[in-house]
Backbone as JSON Lines, residues from 0, in Angstrom:
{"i":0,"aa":"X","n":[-13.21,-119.07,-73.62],"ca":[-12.92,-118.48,-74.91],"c":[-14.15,-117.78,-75.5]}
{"i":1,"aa":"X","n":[-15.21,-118.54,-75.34],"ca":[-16.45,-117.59,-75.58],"c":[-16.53,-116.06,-75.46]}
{"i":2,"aa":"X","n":[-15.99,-115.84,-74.37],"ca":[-16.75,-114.77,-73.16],"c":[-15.14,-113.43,-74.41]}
{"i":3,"aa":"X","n":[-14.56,-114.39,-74.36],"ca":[-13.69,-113.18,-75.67],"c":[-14.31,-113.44,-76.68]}
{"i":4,"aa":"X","n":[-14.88,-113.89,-77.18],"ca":[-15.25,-113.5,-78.52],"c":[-16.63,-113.19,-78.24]}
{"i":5,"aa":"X","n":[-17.14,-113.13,-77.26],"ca":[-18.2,-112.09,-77.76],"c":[-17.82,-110.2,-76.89]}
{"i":6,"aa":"X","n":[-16.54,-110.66,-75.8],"ca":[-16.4,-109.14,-76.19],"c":[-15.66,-108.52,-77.21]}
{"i":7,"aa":"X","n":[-14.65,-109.35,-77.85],"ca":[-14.66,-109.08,-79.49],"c":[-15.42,-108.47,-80.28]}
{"i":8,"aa":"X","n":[-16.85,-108.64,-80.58],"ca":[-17.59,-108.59,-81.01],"c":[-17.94,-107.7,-80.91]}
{"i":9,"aa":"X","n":[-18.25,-106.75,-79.79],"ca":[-18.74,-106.03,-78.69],"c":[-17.94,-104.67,-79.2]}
{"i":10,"aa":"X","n":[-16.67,-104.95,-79.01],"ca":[-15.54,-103.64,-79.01],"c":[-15.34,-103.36,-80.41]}
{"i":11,"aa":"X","n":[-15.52,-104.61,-81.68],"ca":[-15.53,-104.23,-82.82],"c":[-16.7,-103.06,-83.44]}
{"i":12,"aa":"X","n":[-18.05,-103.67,-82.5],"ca":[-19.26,-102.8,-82.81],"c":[-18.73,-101.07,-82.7]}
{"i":13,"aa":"X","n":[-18.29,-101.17,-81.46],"ca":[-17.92,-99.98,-80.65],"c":[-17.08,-98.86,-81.79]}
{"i":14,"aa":"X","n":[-16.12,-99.62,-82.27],"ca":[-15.32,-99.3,-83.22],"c":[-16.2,-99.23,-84.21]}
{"i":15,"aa":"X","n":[-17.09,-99.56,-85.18],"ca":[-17.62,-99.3,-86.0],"c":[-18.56,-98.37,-85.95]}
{"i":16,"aa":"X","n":[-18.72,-97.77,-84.98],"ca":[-20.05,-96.83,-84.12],"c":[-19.15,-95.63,-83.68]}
{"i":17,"aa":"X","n":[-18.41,-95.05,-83.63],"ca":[-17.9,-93.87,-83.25],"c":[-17.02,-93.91,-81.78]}
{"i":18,"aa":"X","n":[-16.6,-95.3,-81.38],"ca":[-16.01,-95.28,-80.21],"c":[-14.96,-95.61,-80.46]}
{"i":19,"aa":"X","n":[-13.42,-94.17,-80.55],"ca":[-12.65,-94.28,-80.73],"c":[-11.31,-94.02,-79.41]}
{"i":20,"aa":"X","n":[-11.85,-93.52,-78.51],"ca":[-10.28,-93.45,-77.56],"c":[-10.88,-94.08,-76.19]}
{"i":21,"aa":"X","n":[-9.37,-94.82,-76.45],"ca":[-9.08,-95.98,-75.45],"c":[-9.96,-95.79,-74.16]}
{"i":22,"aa":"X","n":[-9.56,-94.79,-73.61],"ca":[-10.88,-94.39,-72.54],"c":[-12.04,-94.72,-72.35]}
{"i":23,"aa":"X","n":[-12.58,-94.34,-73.75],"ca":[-14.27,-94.53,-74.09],"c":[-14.55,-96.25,-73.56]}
{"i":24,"aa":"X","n":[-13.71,-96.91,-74.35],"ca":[-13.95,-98.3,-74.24],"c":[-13.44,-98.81,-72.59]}
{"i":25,"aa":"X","n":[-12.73,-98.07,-72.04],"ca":[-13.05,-98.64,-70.78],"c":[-13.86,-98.16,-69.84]}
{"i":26,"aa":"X","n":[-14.5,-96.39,-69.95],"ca":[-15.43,-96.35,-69.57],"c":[-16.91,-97.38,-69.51]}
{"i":27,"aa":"X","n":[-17.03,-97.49,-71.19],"ca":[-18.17,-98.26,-71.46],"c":[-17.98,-99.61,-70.87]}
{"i":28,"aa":"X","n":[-16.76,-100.11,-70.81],"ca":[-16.83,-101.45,-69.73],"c":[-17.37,-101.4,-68.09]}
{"i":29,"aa":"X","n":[-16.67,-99.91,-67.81],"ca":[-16.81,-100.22,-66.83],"c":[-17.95,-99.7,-66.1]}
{"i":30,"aa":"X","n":[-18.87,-99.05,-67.33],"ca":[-20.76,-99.29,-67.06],"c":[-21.25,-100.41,-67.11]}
{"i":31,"aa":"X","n":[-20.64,-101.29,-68.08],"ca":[-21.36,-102.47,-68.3],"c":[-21.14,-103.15,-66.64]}
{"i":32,"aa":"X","n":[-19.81,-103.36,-66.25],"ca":[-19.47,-103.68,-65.22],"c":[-20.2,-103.81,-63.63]}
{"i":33,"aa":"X","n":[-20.13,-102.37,-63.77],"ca":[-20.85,-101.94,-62.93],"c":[-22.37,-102.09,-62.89]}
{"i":34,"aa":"X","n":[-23.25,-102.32,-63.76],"ca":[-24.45,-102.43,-63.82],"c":[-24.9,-104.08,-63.89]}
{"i":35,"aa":"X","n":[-23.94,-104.82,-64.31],"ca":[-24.42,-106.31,-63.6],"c":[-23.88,-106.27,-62.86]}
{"i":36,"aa":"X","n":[-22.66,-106.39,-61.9],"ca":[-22.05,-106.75,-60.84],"c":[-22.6,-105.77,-59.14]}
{"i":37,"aa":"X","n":[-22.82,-104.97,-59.89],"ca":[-22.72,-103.48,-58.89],"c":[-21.35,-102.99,-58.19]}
{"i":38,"aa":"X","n":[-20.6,-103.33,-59.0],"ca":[-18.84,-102.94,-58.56],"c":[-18.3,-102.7,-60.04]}
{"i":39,"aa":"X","n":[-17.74,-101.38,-59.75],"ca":[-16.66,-100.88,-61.1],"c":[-15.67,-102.18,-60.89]}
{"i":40,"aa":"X","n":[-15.07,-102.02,-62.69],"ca":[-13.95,-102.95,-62.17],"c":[-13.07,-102.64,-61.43]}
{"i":41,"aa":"X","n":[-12.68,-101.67,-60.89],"ca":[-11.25,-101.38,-60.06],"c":[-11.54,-102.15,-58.28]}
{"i":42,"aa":"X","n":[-13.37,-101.95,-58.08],"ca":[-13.35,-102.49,-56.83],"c":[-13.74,-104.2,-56.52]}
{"i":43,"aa":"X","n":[-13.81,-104.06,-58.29],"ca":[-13.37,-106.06,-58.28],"c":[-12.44,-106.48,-57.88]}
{"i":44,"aa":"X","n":[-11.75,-105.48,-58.95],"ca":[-10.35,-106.03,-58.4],"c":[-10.06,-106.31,-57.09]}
{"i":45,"aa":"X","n":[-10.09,-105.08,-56.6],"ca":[-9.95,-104.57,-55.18],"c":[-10.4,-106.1,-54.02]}
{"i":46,"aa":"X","n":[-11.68,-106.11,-54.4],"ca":[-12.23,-107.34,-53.82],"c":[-11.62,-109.01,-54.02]}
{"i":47,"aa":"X","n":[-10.66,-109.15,-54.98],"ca":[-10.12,-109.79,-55.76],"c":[-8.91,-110.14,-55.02]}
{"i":48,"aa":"X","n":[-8.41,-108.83,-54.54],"ca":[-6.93,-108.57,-54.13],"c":[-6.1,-108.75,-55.17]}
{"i":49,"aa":"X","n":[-6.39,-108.04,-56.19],"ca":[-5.82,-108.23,-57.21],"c":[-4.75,-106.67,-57.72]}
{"i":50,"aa":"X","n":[-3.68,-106.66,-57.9],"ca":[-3.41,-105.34,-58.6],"c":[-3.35,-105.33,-60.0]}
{"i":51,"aa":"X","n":[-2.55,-105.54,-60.72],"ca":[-2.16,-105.27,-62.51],"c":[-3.08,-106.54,-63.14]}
{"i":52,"aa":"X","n":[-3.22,-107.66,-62.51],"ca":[-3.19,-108.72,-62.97],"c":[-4.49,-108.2,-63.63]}
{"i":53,"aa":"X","n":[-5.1,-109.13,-64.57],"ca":[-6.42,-108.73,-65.64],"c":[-7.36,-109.34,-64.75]}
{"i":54,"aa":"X","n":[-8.58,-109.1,-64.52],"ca":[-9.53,-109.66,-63.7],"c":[-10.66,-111.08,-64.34]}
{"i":55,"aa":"X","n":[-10.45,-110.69,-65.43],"ca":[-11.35,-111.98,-66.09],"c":[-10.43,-113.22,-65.83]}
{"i":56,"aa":"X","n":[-9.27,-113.09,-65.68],"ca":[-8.53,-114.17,-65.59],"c":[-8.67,-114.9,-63.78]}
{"i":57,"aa":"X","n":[-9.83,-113.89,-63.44],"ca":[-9.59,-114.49,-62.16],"c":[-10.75,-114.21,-61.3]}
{"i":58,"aa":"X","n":[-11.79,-114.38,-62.57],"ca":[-13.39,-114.72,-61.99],"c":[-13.89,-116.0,-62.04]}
{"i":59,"aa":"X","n":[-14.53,-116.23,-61.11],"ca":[-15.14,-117.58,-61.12],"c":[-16.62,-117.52,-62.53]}
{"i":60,"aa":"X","n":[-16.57,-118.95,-62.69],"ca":[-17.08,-119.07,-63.66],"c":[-18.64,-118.66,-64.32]}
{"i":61,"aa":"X","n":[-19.06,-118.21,-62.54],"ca":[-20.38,-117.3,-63.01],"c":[-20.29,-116.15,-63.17]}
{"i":62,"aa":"X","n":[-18.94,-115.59,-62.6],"ca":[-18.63,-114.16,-63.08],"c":[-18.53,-113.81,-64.71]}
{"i":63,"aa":"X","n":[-17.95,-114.86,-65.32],"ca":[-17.41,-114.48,-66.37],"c":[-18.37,-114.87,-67.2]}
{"i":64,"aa":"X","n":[-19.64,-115.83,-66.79],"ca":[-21.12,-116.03,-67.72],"c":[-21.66,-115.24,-67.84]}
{"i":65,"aa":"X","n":[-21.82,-114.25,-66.61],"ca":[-22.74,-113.19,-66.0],"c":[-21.99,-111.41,-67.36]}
{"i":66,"aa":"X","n":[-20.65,-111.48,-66.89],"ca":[-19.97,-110.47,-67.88],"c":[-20.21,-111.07,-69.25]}
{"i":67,"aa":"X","n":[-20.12,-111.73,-69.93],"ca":[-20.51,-112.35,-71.08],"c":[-21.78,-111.99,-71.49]}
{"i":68,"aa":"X","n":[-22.83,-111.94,-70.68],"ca":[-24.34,-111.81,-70.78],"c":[-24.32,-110.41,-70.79]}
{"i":69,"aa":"X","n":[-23.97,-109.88,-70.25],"ca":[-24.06,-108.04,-69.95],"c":[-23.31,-107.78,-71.28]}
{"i":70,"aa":"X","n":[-22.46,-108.28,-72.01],"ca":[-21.58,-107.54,-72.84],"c":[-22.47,-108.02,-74.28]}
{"i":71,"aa":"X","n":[-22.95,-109.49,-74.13],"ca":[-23.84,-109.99,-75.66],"c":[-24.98,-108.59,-75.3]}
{"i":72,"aa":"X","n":[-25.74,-109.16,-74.51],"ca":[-27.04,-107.95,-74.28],"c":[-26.52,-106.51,-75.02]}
{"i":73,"aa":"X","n":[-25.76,-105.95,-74.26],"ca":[-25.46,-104.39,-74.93],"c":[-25.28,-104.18,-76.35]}
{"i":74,"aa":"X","n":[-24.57,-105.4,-77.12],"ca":[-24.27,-105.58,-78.49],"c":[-25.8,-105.95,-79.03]}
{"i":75,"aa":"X","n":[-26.32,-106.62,-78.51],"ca":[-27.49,-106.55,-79.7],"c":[-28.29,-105.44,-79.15]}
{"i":76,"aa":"X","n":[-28.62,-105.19,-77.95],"ca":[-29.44,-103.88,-77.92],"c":[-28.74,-102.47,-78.6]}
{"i":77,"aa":"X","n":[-27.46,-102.13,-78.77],"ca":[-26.78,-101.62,-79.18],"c":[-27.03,-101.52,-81.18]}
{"i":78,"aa":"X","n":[-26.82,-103.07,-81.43],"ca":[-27.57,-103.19,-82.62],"c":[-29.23,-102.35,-83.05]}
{"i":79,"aa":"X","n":[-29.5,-103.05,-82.53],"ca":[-31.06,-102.89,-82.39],"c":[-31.57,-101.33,-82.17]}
{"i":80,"aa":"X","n":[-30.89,-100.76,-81.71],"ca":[-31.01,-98.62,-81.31],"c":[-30.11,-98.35,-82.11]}
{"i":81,"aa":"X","n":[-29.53,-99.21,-83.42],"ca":[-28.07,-98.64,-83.69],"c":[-27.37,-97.17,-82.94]}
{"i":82,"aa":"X","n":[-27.11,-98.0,-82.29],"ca":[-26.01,-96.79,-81.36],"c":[-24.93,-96.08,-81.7]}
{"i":83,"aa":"X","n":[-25.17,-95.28,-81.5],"ca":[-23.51,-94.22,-82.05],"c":[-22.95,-93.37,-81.6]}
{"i":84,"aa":"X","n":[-21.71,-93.24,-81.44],"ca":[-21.2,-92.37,-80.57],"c":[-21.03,-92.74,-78.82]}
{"i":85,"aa":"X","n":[-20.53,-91.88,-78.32],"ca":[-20.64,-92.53,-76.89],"c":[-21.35,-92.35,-75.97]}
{"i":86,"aa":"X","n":[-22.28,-91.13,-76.03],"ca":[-23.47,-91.48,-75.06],"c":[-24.63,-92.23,-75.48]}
{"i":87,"aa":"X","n":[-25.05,-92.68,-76.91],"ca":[-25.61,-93.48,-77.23],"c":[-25.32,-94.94,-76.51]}
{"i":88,"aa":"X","n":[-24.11,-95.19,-76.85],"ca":[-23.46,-96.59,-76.85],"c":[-23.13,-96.5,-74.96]}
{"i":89,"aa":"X","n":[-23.12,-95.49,-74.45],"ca":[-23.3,-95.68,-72.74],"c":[-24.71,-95.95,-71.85]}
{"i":90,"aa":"X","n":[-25.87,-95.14,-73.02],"ca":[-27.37,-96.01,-72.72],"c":[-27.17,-97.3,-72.76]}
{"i":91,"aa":"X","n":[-27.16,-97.65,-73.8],"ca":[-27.06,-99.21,-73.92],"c":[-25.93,-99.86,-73.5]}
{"i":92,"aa":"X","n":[-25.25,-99.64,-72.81],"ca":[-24.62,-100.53,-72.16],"c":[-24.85,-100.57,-70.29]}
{"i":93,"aa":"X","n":[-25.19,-99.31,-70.33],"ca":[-26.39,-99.8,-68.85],"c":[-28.04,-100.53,-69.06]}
{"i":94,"aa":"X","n":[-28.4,-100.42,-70.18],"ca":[-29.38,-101.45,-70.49],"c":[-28.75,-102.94,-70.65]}
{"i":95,"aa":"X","n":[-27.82,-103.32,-71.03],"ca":[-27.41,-104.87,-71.47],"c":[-26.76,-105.06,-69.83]}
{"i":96,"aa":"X","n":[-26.25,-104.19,-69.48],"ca":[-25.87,-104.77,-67.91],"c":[-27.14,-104.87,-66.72]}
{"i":97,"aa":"X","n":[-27.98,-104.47,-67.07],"ca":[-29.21,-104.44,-65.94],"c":[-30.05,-105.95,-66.54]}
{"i":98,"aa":"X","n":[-30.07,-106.25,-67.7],"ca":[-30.09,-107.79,-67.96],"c":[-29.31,-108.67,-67.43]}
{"i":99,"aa":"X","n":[-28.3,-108.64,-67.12],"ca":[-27.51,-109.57,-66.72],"c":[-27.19,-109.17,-65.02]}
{"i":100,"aa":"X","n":[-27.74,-108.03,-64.75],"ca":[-28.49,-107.84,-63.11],"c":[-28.88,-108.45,-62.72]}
{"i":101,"aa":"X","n":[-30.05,-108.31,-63.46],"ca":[-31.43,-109.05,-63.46],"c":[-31.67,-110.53,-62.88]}
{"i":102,"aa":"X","n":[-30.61,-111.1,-64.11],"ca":[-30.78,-112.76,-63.67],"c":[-29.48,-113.22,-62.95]}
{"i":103,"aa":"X","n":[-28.57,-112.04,-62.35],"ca":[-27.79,-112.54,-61.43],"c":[-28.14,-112.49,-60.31]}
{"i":104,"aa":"X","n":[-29.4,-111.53,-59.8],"ca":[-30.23,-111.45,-58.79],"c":[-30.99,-112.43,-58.5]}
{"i":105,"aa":"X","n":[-32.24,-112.57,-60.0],"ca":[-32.23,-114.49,-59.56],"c":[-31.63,-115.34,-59.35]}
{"i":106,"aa":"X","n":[-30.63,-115.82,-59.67],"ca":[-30.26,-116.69,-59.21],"c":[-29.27,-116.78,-57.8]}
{"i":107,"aa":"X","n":[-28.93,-115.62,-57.56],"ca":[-28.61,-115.09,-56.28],"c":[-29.59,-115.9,-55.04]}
{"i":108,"aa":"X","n":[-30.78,-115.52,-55.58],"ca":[-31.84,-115.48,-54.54],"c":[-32.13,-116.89,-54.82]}
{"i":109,"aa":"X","n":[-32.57,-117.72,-55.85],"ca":[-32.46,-119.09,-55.8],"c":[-31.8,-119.75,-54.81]}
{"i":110,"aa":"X","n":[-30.57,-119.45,-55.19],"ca":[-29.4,-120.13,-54.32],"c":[-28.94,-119.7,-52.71]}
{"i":111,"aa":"X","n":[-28.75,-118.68,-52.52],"ca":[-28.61,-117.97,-51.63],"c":[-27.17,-117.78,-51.4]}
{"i":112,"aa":"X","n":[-26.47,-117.81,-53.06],"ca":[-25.19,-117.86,-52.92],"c":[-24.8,-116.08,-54.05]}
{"i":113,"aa":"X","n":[-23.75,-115.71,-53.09],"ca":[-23.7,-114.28,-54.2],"c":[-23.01,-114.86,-55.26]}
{"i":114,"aa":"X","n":[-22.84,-114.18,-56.61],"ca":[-22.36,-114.23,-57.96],"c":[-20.81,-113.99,-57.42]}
{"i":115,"aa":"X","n":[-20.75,-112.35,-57.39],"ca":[-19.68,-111.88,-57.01],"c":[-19.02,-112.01,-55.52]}
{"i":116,"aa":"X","n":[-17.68,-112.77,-56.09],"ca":[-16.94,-113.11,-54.81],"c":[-15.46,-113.01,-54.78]}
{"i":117,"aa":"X","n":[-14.82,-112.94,-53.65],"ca":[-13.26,-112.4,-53.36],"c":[-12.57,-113.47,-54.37]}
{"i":118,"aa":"X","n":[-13.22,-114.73,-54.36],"ca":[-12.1,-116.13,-54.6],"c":[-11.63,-115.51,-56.02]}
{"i":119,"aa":"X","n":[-10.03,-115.92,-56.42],"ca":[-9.61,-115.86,-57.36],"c":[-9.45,-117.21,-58.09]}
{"i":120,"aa":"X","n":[-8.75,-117.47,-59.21],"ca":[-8.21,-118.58,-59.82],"c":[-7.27,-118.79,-59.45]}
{"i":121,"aa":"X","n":[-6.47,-118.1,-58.74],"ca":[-5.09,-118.64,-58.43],"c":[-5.32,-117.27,-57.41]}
{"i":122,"aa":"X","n":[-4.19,-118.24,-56.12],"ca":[-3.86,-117.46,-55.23],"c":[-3.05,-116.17,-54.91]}
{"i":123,"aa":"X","n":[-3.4,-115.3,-54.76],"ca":[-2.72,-113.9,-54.55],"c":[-1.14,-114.51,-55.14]}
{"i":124,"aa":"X","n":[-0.55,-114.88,-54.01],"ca":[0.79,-115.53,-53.76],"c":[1.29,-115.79,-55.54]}
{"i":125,"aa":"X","n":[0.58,-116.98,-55.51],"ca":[0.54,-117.64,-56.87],"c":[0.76,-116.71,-58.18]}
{"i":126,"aa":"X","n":[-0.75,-115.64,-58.22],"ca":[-0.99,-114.92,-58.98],"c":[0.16,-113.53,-59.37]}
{"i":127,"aa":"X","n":[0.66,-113.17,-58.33],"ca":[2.26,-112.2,-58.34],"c":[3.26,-112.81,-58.97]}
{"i":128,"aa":"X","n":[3.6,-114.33,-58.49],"ca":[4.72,-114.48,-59.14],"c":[4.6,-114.96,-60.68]}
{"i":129,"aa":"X","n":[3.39,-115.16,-61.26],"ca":[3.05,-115.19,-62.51],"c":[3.57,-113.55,-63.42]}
{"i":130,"aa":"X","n":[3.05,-112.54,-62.96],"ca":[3.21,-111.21,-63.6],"c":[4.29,-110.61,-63.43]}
């Protein structure tokens, strides 16, 4: 529940800053996305084996710490440059995702385990006959 309310938070900024069509806001996700994970969301999914289904619903739990961290980061750096508009607010959201790069790389390398991985929360199978 966290990890929504701080992209709550996040998309409200967005909205208060000049980011108004639907687009914008999934572009800007899917910089943020892409800049901690190194995969747009579509090839999460993809990796996921996922089609319609929403993907946060079916990241493991460092995925969704790791997106959480990339999305707080951009909001306060976002704050902090008060950002406006959407190439403003697309700097900073490849800055708040290269933080949450950053220490997904460490701990990558700590462990020797990747962040990002195929496993879902529920099985393909499973996950279809839900939607």
């Amino acid at each position: 529940m966290l990890g929504v309310e701080i992209r709550n938070k996040l998309t409200d900024y967005w909205a208060d800053h000049g980011i108004e069509k639907r687009d914008e806001y999934a572009r800007l996700t899917n910089v943020i996305h892409r800049e901690w994970s190194g995969l747009t969301v579509k090839a999460h999914k993809k990796l996921k084996d996922l089609e319609m289904q929403n993907l946060r619903d079916h990241m493991s739990d460092a995925e969704i710490l790791f997106t959480a961290l990339a999305e707080l980061s951009t909001r306060h750096i976002s704050e902090k440059e008060k950002a406006e508009g959407y190439d403003q607010n697309e700097t900073t959201a490849r800055k708040g995702g290269r933080i949450s790069r950053d220490a997904r790389k460490a701990l990558e390398k700590q462990t020797g385990q990747k962040v990002v991985s195929p496993g879902n929360f529920l099985s393909t199978k499973e996950s279809k006959k839900l939607n």
